[in-house]
C-alpha positions in Angstrom: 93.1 109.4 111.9 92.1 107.0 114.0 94.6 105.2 116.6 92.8 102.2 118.4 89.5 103.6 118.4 90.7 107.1 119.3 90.2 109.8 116.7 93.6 111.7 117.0 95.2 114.7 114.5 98.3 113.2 112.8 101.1 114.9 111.1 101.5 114.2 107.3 102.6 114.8 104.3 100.6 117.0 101.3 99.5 113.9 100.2 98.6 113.0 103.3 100.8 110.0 104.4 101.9 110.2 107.9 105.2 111.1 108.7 107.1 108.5 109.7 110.6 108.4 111.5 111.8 105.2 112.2 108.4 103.5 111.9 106.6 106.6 113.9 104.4 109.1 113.5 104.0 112.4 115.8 100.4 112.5 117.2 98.3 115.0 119.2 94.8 113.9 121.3 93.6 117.6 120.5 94.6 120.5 118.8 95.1 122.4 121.6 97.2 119.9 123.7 100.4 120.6 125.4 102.2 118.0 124.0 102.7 115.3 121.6 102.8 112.0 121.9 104.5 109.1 118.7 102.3 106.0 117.6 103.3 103.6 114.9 102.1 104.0 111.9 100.9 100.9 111.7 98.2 101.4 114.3 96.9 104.5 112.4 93.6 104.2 110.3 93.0 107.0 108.0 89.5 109.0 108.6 87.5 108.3 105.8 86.8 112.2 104.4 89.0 114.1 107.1 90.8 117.4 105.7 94.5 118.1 105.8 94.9 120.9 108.3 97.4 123.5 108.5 100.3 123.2 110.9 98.5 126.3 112.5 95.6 124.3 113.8 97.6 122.7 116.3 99.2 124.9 119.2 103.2 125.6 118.7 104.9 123.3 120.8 108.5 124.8 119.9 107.1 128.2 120.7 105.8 126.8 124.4 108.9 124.1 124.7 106.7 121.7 125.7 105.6 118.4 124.3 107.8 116.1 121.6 108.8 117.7 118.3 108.3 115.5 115.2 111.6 114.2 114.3 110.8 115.2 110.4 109.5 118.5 110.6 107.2 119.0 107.5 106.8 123.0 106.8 104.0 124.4 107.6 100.6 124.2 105.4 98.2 127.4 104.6 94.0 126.9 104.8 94.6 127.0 101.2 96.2 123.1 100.7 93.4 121.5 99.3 91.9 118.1 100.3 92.5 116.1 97.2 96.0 115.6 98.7 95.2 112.7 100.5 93.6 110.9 97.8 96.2 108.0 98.3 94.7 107.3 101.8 90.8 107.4 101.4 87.8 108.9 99.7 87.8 112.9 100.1 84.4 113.8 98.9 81.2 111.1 98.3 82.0 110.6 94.5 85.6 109.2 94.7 86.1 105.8 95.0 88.9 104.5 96.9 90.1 100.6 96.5 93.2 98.0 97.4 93.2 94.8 95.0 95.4 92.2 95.7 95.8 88.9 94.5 97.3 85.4 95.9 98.2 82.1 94.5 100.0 79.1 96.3 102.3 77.4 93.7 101.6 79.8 90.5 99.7 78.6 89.1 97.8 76.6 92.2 95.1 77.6 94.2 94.4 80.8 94.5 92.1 83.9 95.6 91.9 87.7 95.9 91.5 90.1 98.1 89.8 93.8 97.7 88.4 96.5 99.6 86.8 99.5 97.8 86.7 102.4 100.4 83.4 105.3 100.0 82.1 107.8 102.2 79.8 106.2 103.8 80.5 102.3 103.4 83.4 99.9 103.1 83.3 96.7 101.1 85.7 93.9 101.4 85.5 90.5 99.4 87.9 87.5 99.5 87.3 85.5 96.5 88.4 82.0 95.7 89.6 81.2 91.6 90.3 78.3 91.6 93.7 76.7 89.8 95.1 79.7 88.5 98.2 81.9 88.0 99.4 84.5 90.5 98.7 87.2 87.9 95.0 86.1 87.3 94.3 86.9 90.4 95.9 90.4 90.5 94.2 91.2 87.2 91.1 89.2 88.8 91.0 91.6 91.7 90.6 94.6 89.7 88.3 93.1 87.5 85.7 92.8 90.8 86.4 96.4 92.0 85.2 97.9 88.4 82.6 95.5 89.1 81.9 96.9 92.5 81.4 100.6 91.2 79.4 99.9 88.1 78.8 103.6 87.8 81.0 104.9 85.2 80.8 108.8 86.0 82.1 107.8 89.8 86.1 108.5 89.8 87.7 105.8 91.0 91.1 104.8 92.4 92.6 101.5 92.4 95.9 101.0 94.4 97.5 97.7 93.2 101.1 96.2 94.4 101.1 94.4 90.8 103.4 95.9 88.7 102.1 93.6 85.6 99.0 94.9 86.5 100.0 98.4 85.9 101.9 97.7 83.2 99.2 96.0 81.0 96.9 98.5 82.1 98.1 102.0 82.2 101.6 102.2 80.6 100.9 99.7 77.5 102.8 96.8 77.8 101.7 93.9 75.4 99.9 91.0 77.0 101.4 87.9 76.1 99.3 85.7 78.4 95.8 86.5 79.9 95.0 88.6 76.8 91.3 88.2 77.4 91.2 89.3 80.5 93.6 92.3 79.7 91.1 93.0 77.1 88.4 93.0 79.2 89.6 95.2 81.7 91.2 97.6 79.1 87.3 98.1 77.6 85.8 98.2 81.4 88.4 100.9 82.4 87.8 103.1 78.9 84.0 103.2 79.6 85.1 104.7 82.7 85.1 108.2 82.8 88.0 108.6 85.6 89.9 105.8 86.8 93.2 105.6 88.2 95.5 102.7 88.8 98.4 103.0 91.4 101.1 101.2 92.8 101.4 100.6 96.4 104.4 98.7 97.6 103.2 95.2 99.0 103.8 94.3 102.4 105.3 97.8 103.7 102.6 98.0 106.4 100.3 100.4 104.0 97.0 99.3 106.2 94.0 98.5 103.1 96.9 97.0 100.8 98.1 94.6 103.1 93.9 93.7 104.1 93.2 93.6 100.6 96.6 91.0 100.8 95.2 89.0 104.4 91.3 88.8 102.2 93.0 87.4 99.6 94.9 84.4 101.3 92.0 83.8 103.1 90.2 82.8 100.1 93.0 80.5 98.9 93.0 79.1 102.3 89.6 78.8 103.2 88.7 77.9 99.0 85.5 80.1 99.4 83.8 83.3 98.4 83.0 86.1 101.2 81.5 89.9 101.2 80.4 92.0 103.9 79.6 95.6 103.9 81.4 98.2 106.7 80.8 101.7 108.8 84.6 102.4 107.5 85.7 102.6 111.0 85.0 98.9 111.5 87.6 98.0 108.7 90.5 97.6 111.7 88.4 94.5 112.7 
C-alpha cells in the first residue's frame, strides 16, 4: 500500500483489509527490514494490482526479537493464497472493475448530488454530480446508475461498493420498490445485461478511504450545485 507517498508492505487479512488494532496497522519499509513500524489505517492507500504475500516474504521479527509485533497476529499465508482476495480494496487484474457510489442530499428530498469513483488498472475516475431537488435515495440509486454508465462494456466484471442498504436491497436481495420504481427498473435491466456485477456494502463513514471520497465528491456537488470529472494515475486519488 501506499503510506504518504511511500510504497510500504502492510499486514492484512485474506481479503486483504489491513489489520487494524486500535485504529493501526503493522507496517514494514522493506521486506527485509529489521523492524516494524504502525501507521493508521487511515493514511494507507491500497496499491492498485498489488498481490497478497505470504507472511514468509517478510523476515521473522519474533525469530530475531527485534522490531514491533503486530498486535493481531494473522497466521501465516502460503504462495498459494490467491489474489482475488483483495477484491474489496482494488482492481487485481485489468478486467475487474472496482467502484465506491455514494449519494448526498440536504433536507431529503433537497438539493442533492453524488459521488463515485470507479477504480481500473491503469486509471481512476471520480465524478461529483449535482440532481437537483431530489431524495436521498435518488442519489444513491443515481450513483450506481453513472458507474454502469462508466463501464459500458458488459463482459468487464465489475464491483460496486455502496453504503446504501436500500440500494442493496432493491438490487440484489429483491425487495419491492415502492418509490423510484423506474429507476430500480432501469438499473435491474442495466445490471442483467451485465455479465458479472457485484454490489456490496461498505459501512459509511468508518474511514474505508474510496467510500468516504465517493461520500466528500458527492457533497461537493450539492454544495457547489455543479457537475465535475477528471481522470487519475490511481496513485493521485489521495489528492
Amino acid at each position: 500500500m501506499y503510506l504518504r507517498g511511500d510504497q510500504v508492505l502492510v499486514r492484512v487479512t485474506e481479503r486483504g483489509d489491513p489489520v487494524s488494532a486500535d485504529g493501526r496497522v503493522e507496517i514494514r519499509y522493506k521486506a527485509d527490514a529489521p523492524k516494524a513500524y504502525r501507521a493508521s489505517s487511515a493514511n494507507l492507500l491500497p496499491v492498485v494490482g498489488a498481490a497478497i504475500l505470504p507472511d514468509e516474504h517478510c523476515v521473522d521479527l519474533s525469530a530475531s526479537g527485534t522490531g514491533a509485533r503486530a498486535a493481531t497476529s494473522s497466521p501465516a499465508r502460503t504462495s498459494e493464497k490467491k489474489q482475488g482476495n483483495a477484491v474489496a480494496l482494488a482492481p487485481v487484474d485489468g478486467a475487474t472493475v472496482i467502484a465506491y457510489a455514494d449519494g448526498a442530499c440536504s433536507g431529503n428530498p433537497g438539493p442533492a448530488g453524488l459521488g463515485l469513483v470507479v477504480l481500473e488498472a491503469h486509471m481512476t475516475l471520480e465524478r461529483s454530480e449535482y440532481l437537483g431537488h431530489a431524495t436521498n435515495n435518488i442519489a444513491e440509486l443515481t450513483a450506481i446508475l453513472r458507474v454502469i454508465d462508466a463501464v459500458p462494456d458488459p463482459t468487464r466484471p465489475l464491483v460496486v461498493h455502496t453504503d446504501s442498504q436500500y440500494s442493496i436491497g432493491v438490487l440484489s436481495k429483491g425487495w419491492k420498490a415502492k418509490k423510484n420504481q423506474s429507476l430500480v427498473a432501469e438499473l435491474r435491466e442495466r445490471i442483467a445485461e451485465r455479465r458479472a456485477f457485484r454490489v456490496v456494502y461498505v459501512p459509511g463513514h468508518a474511514g474505508v478511504f474510496y467510500n468516504e471520497r465517493a461520500d466528500a465528491l458527492a457533497r461537493e456537488a450539492v454544495t457547489s450545485r455543479s457537475t465535475n470529472e477528471r481522470r487519475l494515475p490511481p496513485r493521485e486519488t489521495s489528492a
